[in-house]
Kinemage of the C-alpha trace (Angstrom):
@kinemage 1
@onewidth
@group {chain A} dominant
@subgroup {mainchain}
@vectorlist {calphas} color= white
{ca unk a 1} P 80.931 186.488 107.818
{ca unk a 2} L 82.545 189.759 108.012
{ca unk a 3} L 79.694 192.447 108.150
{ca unk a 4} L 77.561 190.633 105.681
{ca unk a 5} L 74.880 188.264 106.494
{ca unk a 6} L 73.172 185.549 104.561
{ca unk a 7} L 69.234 186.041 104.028
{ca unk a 8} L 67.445 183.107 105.211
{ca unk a 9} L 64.347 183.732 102.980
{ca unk a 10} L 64.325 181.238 100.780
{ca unk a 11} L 65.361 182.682 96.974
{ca unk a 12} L 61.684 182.391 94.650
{ca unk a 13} L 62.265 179.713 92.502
{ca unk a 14} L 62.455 180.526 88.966
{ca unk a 15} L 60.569 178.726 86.605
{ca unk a 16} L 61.701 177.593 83.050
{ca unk a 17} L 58.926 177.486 79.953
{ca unk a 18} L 59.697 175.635 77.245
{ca unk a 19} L 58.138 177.457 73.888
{ca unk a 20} L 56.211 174.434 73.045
{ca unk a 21} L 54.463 174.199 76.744
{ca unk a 22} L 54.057 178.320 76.556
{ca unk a 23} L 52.435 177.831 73.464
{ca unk a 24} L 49.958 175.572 74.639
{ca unk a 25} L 49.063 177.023 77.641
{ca unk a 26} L 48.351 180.411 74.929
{ca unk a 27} L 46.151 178.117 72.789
{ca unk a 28} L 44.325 176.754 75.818
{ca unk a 29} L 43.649 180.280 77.093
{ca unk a 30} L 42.913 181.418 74.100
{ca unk a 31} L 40.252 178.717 73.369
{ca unk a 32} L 38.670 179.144 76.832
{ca unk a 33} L 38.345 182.993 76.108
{ca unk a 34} L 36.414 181.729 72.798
{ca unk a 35} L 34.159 179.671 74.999
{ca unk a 36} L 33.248 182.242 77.106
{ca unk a 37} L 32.761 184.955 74.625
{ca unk a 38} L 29.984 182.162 72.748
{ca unk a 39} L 28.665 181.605 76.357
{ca unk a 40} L 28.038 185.171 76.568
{ca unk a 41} L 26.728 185.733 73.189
{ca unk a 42} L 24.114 182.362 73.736
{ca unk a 43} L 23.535 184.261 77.280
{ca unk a 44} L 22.517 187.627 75.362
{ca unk a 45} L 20.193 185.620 73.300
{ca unk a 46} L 18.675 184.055 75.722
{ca unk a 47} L 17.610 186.914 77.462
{ca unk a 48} L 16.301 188.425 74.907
{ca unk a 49} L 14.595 185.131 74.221
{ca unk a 50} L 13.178 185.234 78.178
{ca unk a 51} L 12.183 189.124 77.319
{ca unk a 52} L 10.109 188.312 74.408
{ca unk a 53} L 8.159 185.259 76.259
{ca unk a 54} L 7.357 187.143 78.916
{ca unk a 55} L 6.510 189.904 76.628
{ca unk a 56} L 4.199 187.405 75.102
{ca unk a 57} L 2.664 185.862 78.401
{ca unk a 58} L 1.568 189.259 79.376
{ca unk a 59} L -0.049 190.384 76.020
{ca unk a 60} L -1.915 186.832 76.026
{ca unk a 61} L -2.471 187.395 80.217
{ca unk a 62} L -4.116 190.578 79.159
{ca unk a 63} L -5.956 189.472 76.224
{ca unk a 64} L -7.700 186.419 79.109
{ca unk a 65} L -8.389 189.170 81.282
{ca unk a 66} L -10.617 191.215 78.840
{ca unk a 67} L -12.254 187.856 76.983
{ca unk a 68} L -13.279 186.633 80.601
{ca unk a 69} L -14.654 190.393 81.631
{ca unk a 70} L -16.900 189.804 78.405
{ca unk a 71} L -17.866 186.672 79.258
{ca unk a 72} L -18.706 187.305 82.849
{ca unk a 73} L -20.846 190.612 81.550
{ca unk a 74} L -22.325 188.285 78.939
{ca unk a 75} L -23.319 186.009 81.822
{ca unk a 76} L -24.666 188.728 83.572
{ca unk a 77} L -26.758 190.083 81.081
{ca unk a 78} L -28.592 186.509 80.548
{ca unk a 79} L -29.042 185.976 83.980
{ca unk a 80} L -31.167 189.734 83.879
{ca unk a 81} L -33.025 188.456 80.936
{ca unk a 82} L -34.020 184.944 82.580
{ca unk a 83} L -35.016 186.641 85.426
{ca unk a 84} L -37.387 188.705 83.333
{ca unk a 85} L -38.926 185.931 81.635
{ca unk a 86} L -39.780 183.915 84.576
């Protein structure tokens, strides 16, 4: 071999793609980045499904709170007047 050597890494093998396999591997891709942009739209809505809920739990927590202040004054206030009467 005079002055030139052979590599011995191997060569990267090239790969052939038919048009018909390319073009289903694009339609596959393509499909699964339809999927994902519904999963994130039905994600989105979700959450803002979650938000309202919880929006909801807390007006109704509060709401509980104050009806069970009232009735624990209006408990109160009838114990004061059956003490009075007896």
């Amino acid at each position: 071999m005079s002055g030139v050597e052979a590599s011995k890494e191997p060569k990267e093998s090239q790969v052939h793609v038919c048009a018909s396999c390319m073009n289903t591997v694009v339609q596959s891709f393509n499909h699964f980045q339809e999927q994902i942009a519904q999963l994130r739209r039905e994600k989105a809505g979700l959450l803002r499904e979650l938000e309202r809920l919880n929006e909801e739990y807390e007006k109704q927590k509060r709401f509980m709170s104050e009806e069970i202040r009232a009735l624990e004054e209006r408990v109160a206030e009838l114990k004061k007047k059956s003490e009075n009467h007896i």
